[in-house]
N, C-alpha and C positions, 0 to 999 in steps of 0.2 A: 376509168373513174370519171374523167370530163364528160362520157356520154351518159352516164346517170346523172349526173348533175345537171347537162341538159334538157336533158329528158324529164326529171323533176321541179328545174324552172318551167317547161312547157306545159308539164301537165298542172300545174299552179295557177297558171294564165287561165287556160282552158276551163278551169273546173268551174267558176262563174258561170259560163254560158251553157253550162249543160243541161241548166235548169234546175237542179236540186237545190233545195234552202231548208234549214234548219226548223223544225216544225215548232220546237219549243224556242226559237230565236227573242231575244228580249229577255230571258228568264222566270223572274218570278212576277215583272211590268210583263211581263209580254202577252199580243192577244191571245194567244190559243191557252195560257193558261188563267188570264181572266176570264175567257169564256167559258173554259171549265169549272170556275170556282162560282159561276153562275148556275150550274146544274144540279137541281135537289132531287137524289136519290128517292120516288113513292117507296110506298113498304111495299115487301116480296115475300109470299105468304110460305110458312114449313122454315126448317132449320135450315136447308140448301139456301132458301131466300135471304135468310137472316146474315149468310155467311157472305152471300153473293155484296149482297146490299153493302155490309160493314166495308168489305174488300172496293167496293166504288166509291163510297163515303171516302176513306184513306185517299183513295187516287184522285178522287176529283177536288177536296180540299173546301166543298162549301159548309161557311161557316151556320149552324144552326142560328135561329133567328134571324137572320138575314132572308131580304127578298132574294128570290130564285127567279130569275130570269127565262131560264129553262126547267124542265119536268123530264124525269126520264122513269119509264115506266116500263116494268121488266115481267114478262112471263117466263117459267123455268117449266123444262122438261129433264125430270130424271129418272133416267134407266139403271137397272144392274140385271146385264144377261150373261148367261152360264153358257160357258163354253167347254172345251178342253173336258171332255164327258171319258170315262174308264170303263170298261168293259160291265161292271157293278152299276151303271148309271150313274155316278158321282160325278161332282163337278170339280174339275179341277185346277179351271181359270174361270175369271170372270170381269167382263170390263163395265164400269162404270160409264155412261153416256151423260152430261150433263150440255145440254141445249138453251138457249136463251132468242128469245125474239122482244128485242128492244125497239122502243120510241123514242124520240125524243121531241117532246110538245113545248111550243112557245107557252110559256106559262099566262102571259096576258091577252093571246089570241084561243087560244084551244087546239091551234094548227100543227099539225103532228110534221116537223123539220126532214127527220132521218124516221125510216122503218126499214131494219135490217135483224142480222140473226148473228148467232156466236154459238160454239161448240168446241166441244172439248170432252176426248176419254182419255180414262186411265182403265191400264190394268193392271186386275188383283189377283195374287196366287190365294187359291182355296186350301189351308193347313186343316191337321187334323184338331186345332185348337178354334171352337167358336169366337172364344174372345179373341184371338190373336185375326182373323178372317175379319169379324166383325170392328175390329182397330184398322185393320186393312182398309176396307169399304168407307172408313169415319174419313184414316187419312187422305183417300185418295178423292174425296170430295172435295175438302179443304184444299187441295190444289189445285182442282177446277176450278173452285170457286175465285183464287187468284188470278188463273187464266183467262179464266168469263171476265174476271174485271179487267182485266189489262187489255183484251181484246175490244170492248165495247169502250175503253178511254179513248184508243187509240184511235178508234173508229170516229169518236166523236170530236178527234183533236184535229184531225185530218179534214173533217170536213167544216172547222172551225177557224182552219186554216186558210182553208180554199173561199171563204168570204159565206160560208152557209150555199154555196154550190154542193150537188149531187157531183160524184165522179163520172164521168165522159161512161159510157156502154162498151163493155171488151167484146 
């Protein structure tokens, strides 16, 4: 029992110098998410975009009418390929692909900050019910599209973090 307990005042001490620090540190003051609440969603054209969009708005928290310090500007690629084929030619899986290649442009310079990408599939079981299929397809967008956003927040909290630094090359 004394050696767990040493062992977790030690690793206590330790954990400071390891280098990890809390990204959202500060809270609801803190930088990385004022500089989120800096970022005005462009529009993102189709129903995928509209979902994409909504799902960044929520995450990112800028308030409309307010100046936007940053611009984030989003292209979408969405697939649905048929898989899982039957002897009959039927499909009988199918994964939804949704792709994203984002910006993020200084709103008062025109200077594109961050250019990176985000993706995300689901797959869908193909029923003998159109509607039930095509509910399928609806909902597994809508959680991409959640994805897509959590992905490009993250992306963009991280490098908001780092002082508007690019990450080092792996």
């Amino acid at each position: 029992m004394r050696a767990r307990l040493a062992f977790a005042a030690l690793a206590a001490f330790a954990l400071p110098g390891c280098g990890l620090h809390p990204l959202y540190a500060g809270g609801e003051a803190g930088p990385v998410v004022q500089s989120l609440r800096g970022v005005q969603v462009a529009p993102i054209p189709g129903r995928n975009g509209w979902l994409v969009r909504t799902a960044l708005q929520d995450r990112l928290g800028h308030a409309e009418g307010t100046a936007a310090r940053y611009r984030l500007e989003v292209e979408l690629s969405d697939e649905i390929t048929g898989f899982g084929i039957r002897s009959d030619n039927a499909v009988t899986r199918e994964r939804r692909s949704l792709r994203a290649r984002y910006r993020l442009v200084d709103a008062s310079r025109g200077t594109v900050l961050l250019d990176a990408t985000a993706g995300s599939d689901a797959g869908i079981d193909v029923v003998s019910s159109e509607y039930a299929t095509v509910a399928a397809e609806q909902s597994a967008l809508e959680r991409l599209a959640t994805d897509m956003a959590d992905q490009i927040v993250s992306r963009i909290a991280l490098y908001s973090q780092r002082g508007g630094r690019r990450p080092a090359a792996r």
